[in-house]
C-alpha positions as CSV (number, residue, x, y, z in Angstrom):
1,X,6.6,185.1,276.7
2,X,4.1,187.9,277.0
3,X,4.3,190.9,274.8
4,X,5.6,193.5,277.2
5,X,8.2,191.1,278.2
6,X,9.1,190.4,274.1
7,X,9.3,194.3,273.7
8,X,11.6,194.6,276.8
9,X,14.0,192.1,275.6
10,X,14.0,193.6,272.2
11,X,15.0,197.2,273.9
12,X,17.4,195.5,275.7
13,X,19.0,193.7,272.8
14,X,18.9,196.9,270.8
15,X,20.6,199.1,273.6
16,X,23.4,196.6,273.8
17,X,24.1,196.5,270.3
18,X,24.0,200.7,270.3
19,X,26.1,200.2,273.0
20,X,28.8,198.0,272.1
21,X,29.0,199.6,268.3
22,X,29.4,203.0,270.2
23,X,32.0,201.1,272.6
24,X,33.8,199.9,269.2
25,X,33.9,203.1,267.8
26,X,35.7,204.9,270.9
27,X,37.8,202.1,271.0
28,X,39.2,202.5,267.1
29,X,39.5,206.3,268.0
30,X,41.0,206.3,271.1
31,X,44.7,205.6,271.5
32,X,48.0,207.1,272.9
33,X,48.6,210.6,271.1
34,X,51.5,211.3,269.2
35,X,53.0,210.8,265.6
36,X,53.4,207.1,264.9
37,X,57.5,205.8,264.0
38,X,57.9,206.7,260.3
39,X,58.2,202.7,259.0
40,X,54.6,202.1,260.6
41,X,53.2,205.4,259.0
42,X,54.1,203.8,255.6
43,X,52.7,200.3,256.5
44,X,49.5,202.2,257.2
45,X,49.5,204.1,254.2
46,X,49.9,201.1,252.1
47,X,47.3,198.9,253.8
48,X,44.9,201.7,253.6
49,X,45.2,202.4,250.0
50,X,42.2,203.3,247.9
51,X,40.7,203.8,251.7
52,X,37.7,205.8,252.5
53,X,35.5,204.2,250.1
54,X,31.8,204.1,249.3
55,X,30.5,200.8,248.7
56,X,27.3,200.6,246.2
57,X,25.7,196.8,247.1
58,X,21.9,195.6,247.8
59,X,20.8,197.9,250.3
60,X,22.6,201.3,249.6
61,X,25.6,202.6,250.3
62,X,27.9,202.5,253.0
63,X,31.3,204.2,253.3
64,X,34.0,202.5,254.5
65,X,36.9,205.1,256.5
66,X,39.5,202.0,256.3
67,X,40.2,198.9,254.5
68,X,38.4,196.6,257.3
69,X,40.6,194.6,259.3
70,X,38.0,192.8,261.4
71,X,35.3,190.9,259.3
72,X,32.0,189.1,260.2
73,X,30.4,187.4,257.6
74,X,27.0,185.9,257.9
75,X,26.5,183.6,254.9
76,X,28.5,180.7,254.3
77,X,29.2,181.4,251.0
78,X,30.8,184.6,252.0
79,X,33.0,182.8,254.8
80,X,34.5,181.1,252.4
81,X,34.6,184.5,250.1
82,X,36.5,186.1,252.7
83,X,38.6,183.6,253.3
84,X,39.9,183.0,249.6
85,X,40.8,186.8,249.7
86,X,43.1,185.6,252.9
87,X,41.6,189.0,254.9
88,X,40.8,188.8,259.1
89,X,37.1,186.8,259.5
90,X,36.6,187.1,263.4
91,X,33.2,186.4,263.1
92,X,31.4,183.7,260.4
93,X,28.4,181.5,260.3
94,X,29.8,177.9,260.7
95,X,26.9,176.1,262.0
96,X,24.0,176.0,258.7
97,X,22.0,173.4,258.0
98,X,23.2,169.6,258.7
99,X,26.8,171.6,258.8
100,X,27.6,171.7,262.6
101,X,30.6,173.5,262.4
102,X,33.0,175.7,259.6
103,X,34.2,173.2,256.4
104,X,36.9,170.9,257.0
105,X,38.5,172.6,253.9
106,X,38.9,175.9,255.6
107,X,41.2,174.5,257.7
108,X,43.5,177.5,259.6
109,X,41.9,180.2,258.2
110,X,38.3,180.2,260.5
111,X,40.3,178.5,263.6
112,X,40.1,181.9,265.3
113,X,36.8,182.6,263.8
114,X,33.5,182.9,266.2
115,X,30.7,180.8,264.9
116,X,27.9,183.5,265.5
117,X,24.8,181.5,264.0
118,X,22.6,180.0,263.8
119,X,22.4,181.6,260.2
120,X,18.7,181.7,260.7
121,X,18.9,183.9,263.7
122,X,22.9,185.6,264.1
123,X,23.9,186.3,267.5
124,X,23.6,190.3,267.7
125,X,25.7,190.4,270.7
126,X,28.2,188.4,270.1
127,X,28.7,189.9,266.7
128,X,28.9,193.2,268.7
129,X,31.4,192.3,271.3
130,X,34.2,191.0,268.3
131,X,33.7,194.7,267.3
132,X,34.2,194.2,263.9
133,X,34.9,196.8,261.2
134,X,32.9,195.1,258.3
135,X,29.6,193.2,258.6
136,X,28.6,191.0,255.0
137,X,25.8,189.0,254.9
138,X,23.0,188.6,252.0
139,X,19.5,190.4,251.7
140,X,18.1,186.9,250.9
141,X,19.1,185.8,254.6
142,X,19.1,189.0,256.5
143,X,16.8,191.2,255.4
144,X,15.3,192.5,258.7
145,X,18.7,192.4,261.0
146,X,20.2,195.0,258.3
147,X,19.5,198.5,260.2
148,X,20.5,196.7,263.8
149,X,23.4,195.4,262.0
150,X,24.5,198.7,260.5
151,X,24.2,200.4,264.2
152,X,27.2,197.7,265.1
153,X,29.6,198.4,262.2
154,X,29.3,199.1,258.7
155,X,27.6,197.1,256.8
156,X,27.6,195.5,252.9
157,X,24.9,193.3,251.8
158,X,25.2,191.0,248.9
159,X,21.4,190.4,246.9
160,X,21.5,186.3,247.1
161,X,23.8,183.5,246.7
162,X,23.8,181.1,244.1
163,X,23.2,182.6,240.7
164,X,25.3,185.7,241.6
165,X,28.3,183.9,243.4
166,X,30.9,185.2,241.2
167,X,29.8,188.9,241.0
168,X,29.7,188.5,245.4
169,X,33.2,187.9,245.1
170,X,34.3,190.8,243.1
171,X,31.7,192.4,245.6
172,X,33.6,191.6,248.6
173,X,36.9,192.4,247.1
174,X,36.1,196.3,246.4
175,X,34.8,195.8,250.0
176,X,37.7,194.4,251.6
177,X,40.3,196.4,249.0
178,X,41.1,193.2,247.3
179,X,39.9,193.5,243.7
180,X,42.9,192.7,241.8
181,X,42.7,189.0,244.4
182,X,39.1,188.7,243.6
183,X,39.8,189.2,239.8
184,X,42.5,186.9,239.5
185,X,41.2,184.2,241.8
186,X,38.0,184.2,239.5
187,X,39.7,184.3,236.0
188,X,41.8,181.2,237.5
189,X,39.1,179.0,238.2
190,X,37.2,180.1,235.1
191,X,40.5,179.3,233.2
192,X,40.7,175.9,235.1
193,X,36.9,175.3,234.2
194,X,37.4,175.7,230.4
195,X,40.4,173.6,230.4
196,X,38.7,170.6,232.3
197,X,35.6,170.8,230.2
198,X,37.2,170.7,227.1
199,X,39.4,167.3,227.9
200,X,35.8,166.2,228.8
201,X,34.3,166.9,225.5
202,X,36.9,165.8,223.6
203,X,37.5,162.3,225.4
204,X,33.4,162.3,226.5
205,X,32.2,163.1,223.0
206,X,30.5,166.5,224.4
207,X,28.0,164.6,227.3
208,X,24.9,166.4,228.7
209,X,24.8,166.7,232.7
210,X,22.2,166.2,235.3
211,X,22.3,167.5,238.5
212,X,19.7,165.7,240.9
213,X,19.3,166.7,244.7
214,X,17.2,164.5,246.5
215,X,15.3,166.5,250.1
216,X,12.8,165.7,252.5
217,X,10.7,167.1,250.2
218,X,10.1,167.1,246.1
219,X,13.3,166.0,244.6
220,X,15.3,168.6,242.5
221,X,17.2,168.7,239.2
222,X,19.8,171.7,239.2
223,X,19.4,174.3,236.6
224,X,21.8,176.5,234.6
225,X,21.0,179.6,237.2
226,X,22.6,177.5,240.1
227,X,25.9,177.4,241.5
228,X,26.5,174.0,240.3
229,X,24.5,174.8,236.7
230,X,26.7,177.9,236.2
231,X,29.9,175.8,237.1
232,X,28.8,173.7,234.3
233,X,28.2,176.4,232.2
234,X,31.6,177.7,232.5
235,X,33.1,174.0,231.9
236,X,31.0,174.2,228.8
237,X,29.3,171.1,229.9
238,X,25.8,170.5,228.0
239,X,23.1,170.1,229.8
240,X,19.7,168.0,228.5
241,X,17.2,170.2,226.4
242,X,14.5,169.9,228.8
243,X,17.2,171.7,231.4
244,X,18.4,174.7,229.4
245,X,15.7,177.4,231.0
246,X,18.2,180.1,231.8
247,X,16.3,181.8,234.2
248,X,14.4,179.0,236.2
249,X,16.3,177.6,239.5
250,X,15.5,174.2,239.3
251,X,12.4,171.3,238.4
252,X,11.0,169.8,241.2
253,X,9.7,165.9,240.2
254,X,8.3,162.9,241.0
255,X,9.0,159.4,241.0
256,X,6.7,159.0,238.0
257,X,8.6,162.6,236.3
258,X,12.4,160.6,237.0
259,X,12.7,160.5,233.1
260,X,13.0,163.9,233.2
261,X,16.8,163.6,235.3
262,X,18.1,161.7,232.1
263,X,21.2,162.7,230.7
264,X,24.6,161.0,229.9
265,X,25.5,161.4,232.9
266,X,23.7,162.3,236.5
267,X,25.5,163.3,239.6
268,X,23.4,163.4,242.6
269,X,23.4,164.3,246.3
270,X,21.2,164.1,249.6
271,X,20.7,166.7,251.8
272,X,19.7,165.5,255.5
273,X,16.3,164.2,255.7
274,X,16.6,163.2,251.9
275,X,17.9,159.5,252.2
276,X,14.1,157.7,252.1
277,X,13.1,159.6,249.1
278,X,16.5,158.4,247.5
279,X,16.4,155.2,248.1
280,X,13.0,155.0,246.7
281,X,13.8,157.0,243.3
282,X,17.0,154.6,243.1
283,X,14.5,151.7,243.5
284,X,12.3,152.5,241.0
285,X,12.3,150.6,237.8
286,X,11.9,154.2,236.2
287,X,15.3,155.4,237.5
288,X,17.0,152.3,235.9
289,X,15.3,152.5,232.8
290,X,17.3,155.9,232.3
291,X,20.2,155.7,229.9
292,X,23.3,157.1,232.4
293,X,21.8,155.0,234.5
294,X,22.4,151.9,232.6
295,X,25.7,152.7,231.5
296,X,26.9,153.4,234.6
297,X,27.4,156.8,234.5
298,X,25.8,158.1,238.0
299,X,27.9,159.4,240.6
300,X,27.0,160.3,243.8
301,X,28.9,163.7,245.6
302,X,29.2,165.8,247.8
303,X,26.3,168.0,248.8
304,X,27.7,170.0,251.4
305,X,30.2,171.0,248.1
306,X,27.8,170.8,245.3
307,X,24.8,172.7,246.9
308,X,25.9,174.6,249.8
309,X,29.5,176.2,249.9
310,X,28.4,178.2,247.1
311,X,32.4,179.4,246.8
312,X,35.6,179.3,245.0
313,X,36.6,176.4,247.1
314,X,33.5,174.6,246.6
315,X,33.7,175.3,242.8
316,X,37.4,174.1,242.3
317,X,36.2,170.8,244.6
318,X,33.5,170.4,242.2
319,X,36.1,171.0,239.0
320,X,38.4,168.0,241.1
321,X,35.4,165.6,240.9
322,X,34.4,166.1,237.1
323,X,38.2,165.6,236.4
324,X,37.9,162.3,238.6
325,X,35.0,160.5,237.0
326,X,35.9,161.4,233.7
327,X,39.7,160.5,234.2
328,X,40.9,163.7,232.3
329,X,44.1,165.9,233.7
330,X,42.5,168.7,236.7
331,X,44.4,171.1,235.3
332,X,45.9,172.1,239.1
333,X,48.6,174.9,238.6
């Protein structure tokens, strides 16, 4: 494609999405004139409690006239975000990665829900023509879409994912006018986390953790600044000293570095392209010389859980597998 015609298509693409976010906005303003019935008026009044708002997040501030009722969220994690604070997602990214389309675990909630990935590259129209009233995504993913984004609907960007997945809840909830759900549903998985650790520790005799990812690239262990490493963290799980850096993401090593992954006890996964280099780490008389390795204390799981949903669904799924392979209660309410 030449340049002129690449600098057409982007004026194009730019005038539709003025277009439809001005289209949206007439839309939400227009409307048959006169009082509304007085039961309706309170409904209103209720639902848009606490409502305008000015949201403080990653890239400014953005004010929000009323509690949003139609959301499009362009990070997995904050699909599933939205969805745990049971609030209107009309547009998500469901297609990421070797994920095709929205988790099976979702279920109902996304049925409705336009997939508009890739996340690489979101769909700017279709995200304009669901006229939503509250666009999330994360600066880490989105950096450069965020002005064209903000012409469509207001806009609230979240800094990253994984270290800060917590804090991106209670994010979304002021966002959404949920903070007491985003409170709660936090302090009940952090409740459920201490309790499940603790039967682990006390029947496990307090057993260090590793968390290996193996990639069509160098292989990973999972550090205490991960999704999975915090989860750990709040399970009170101990980790191996060589894995304790608070601040570091994760090691990357080789098949001759495997002795660093020793622990009591590794879980690992695969993400797509990963299965050669797994099969030759599992192969390697390095990887069997490792102590959870020969006492039977490696379990393979989930990556699309452990690594990507980055979410309080993900996290409780993660809780349900610690409570499986070490047989204690999983503390379910």
């Amino acid at each position: 494609m030449t340049t002129l015609n690449r600098s057409r298509r982007t004026r194009r693409l730019g005038a539709f999405v003025l277009a439809a976010a001005l289209t949206a906005g007439l839309t939400a303003c227009g409307g048959e004139s006169g009082e509304k019935p007085a039961a309706a008026a309170s409904s209103d009044a209720k639902a848009e409690a606490g409502f305008p708002r000015t949201i403080e997040h990653d890239k400014g501030k953005t004010e929000l006239k009323a509690k949003p009722q139609r959301i499009v969220a362009l990070d997995n994690s904050l699909v599933e975000a939205v969805v745990a604070l049971d609030r209107p997602l009309v547009g998500g990214i469901g297609s990421y990665r070797d994920q095709k389309t929205f988790p099976a675990h979702l279920g109902d909630a996304v049925k409705n829900t336009k997939d508009v990935g890739p996340l690489e590259s979101p769909n700017l129209e279709q995200i304009a023509l669901l006229k939503p009233d509250l666009i999330v995504s994360a600066t880490v993913r989105h950096e450069e879409l965020y002005d064209k984004l903000s012409q469509i609907a207001p806009t609230v960007f979240v800094k990253t994912t994984g270290p800060i997945w917590k804090e991106n809840i209670g994010l979304l909830g002021k966002a959404l006018g949920e903070e007491k759900a985003a409170t709660e549903a936090v302090a009940a998985y952090e409740t459920r986390a201490k309790k499940i650790g603790e039967a682990i520790n006390a029947k496990a005799g307090k057993p260090t953790a590793s968390v290996v990812r193996f990639l069509d690239g160098p292989t990973r262990i999972y550090l205490p600044a991960t999704f999975t490493g915090i989860i750990l963290s709040d399970m009170g799980i101990a980790r191996p000293a060589n894995q304790r850096d608070p601040k570091e993401f994760n090691i990357e090593i080789s098949e001759e570095q495997i002795s660093q992954a020793d622990a009591d006890v590794i879980f690992y996964t695969t993400f797509s392209g990963g299965e050669e280099r797994r099969a030759k780490f599992l192969a390697n008389p390095l990887w069997k010389r490792l102590k959870a390795v020969q006492k039977g204390n490696v379990h393979e799981v989930k990556d699309e859980i452990w690594m990507t949903s980055v979410s309080l669904q993900g996290a409780h799924m993660i809780l349900d597998d610690m409570a499986r392979v070490f047989k204690v209660d999983p503390a379910k309410a």
